[in-house]
C-alpha positions as CSV (number, residue, x, y, z in Angstrom):
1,X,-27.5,-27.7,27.8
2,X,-28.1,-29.1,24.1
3,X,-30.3,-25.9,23.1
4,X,-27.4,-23.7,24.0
5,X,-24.8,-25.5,21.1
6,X,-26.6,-23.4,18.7
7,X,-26.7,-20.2,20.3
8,X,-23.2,-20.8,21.2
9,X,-22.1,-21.5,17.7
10,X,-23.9,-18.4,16.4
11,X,-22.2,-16.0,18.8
12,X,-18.8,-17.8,17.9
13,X,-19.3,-17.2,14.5
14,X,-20.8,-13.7,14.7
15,X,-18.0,-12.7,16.8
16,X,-15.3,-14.1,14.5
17,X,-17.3,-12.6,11.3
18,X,-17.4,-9.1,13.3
19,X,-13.7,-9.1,14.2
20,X,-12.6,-10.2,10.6
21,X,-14.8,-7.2,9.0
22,X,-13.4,-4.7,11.6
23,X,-9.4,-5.4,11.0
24,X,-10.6,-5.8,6.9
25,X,-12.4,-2.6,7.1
26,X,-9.5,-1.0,9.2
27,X,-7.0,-2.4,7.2
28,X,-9.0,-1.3,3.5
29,X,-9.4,2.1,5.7
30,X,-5.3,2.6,6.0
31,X,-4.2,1.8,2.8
32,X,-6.6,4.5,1.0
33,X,-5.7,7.1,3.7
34,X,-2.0,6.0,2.5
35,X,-2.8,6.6,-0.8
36,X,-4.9,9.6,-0.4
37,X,-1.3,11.2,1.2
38,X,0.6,9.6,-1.7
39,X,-1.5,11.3,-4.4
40,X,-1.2,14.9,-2.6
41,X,2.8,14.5,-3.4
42,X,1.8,16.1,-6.7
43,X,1.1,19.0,-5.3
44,X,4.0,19.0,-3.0
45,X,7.0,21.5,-3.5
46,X,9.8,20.7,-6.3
47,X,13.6,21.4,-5.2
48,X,16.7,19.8,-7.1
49,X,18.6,17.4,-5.4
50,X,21.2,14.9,-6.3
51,X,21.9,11.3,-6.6
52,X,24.3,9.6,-4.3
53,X,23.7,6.1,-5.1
54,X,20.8,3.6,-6.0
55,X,20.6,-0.6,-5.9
56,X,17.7,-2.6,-5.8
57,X,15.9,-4.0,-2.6
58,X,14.6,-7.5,-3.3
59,X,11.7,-9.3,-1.1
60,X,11.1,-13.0,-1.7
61,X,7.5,-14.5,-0.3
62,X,6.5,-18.1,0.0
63,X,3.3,-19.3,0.4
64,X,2.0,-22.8,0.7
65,X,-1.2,-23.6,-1.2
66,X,-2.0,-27.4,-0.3
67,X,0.6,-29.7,-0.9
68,X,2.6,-27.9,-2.9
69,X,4.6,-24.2,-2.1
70,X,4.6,-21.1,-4.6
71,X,7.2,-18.4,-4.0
72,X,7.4,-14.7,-5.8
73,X,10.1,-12.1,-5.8
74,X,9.6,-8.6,-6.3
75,X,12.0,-5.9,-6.9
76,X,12.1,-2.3,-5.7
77,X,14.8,0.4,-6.9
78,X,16.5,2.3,-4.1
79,X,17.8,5.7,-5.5
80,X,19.4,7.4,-2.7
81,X,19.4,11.3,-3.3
82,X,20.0,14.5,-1.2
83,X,18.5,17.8,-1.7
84,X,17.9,20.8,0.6
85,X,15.0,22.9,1.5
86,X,15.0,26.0,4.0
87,X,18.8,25.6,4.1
88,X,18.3,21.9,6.2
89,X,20.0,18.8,3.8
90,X,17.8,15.9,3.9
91,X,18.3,12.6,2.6
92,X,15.5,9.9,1.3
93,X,15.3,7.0,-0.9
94,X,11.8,6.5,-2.5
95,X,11.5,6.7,-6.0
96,X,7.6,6.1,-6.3
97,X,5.2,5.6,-3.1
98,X,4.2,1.7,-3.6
99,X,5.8,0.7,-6.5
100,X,7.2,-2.9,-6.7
101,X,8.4,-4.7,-10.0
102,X,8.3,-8.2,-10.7
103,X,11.5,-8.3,-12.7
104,X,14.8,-7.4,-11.6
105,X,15.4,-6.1,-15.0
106,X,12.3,-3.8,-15.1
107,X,14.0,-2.4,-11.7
108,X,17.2,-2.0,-13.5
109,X,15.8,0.1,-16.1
110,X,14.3,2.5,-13.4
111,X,18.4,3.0,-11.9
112,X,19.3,3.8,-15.5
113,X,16.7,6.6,-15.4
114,X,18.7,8.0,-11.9
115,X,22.9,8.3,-12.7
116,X,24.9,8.3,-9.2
117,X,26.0,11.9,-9.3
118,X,22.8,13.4,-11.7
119,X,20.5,15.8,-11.0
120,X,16.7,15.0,-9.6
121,X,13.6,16.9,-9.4
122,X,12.2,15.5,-5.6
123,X,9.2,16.4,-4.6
124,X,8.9,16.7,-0.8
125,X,6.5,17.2,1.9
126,X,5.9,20.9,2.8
127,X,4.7,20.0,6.4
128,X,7.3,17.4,6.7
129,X,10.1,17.6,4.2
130,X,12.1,14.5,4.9
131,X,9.1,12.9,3.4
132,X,10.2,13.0,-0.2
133,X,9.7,11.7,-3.5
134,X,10.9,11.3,-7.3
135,X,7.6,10.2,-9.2
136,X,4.6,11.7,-7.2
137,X,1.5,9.9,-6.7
138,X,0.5,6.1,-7.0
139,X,1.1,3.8,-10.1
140,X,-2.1,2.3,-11.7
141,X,-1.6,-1.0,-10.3
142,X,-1.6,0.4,-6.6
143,X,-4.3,2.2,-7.9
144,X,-6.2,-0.9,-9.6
145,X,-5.5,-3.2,-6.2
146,X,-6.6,-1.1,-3.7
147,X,-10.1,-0.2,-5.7
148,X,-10.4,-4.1,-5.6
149,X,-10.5,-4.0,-2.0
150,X,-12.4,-1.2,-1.6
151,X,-15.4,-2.6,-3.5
152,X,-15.0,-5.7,-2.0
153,X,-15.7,-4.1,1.2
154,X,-18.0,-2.1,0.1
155,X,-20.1,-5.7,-0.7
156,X,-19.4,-7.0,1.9
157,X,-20.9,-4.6,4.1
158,X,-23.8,-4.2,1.6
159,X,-24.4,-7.5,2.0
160,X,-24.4,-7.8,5.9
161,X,-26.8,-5.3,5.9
162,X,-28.7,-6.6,3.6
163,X,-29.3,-10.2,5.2
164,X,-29.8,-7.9,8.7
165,X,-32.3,-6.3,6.7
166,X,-34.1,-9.3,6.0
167,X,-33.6,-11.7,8.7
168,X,-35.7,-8.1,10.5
169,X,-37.9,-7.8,8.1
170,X,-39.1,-11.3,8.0
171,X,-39.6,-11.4,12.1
């Protein structure tokens, strides 16, 4: 029974590892399919629409780190606009596919940019036009984040293989 701890252990552990590197992989996977869809919006069709209204959505996180807890806000504008293709009236809200701001005032400044009542340029989704937006693509922090991750998973599975490679290799 006391050789089996060990064998035990290893399998726990593998099986964790191998679990954690699927949902991280499948996860990582998503997002750039997400983004991949995001940056296509510049090719999407153009149509005026028009403002209704705009405020901004805030989401407050907390996190405990040891002892102590650290909280962050972010701030998103909502710009609620209308606009019409093929003679259907749709409605949609997205200013710019992932884009958060860590100010309220940086947010603010974004509003200013879309008057209640003004005209827009919305790009929208030729195979689905209720999918809309008013700056096309993915910021450069979006950008800069999900590159992270995707070399960081890249490594990871670099490295996996590579300790495979050698635990074989050394049998």
């Amino acid at each position: 029974m006391h050789q089996e701890s060990p064998g035990l252990l290893a399998g726990c552990v593998i099986t964790f590892v191998s679990i954690f590197l699927i949902v991280w992989i499948s996860t990582v996977a998503y997002f750039l399919y997400i983004a991949n869809n995001y940056e296509k919006s510049w090719d999407w069709p153009r149509v005026e629409g028009k403002v209704l209204s705009h405020n901004i959505s805030t989401y407050r996180s907390t996190s405990k780190n040891g002892n102590s807890n650290s909280s962050s806000t972010t701030y998103t504008p909502i710009v609620l606009y209308s606009y019409s293709v093929n003679r259907e009236v749709f409605e949609n809200d997205t200013v710019q596919f992932l884009k958060t701001y860590s100010s309220r005032s940086k947010a603010e400044k974004v509003l200013e940019e879309y008057p209640v009542d003004s005209a827009v340029i919305v790009f929208h989704n030729p195979d689905y036009p209720g999918d809309a937006v008013l700056v096309p693509g993915i910021d450069g922090n979006s950008r800069l984040v999900l590159n992270i991750f995707t070399g960081v998973t890249v490594l990871l599975i670099f490295l996996i293989l590579l300790a495979w490679w050698k635990k074989r290799k050394s049998r």
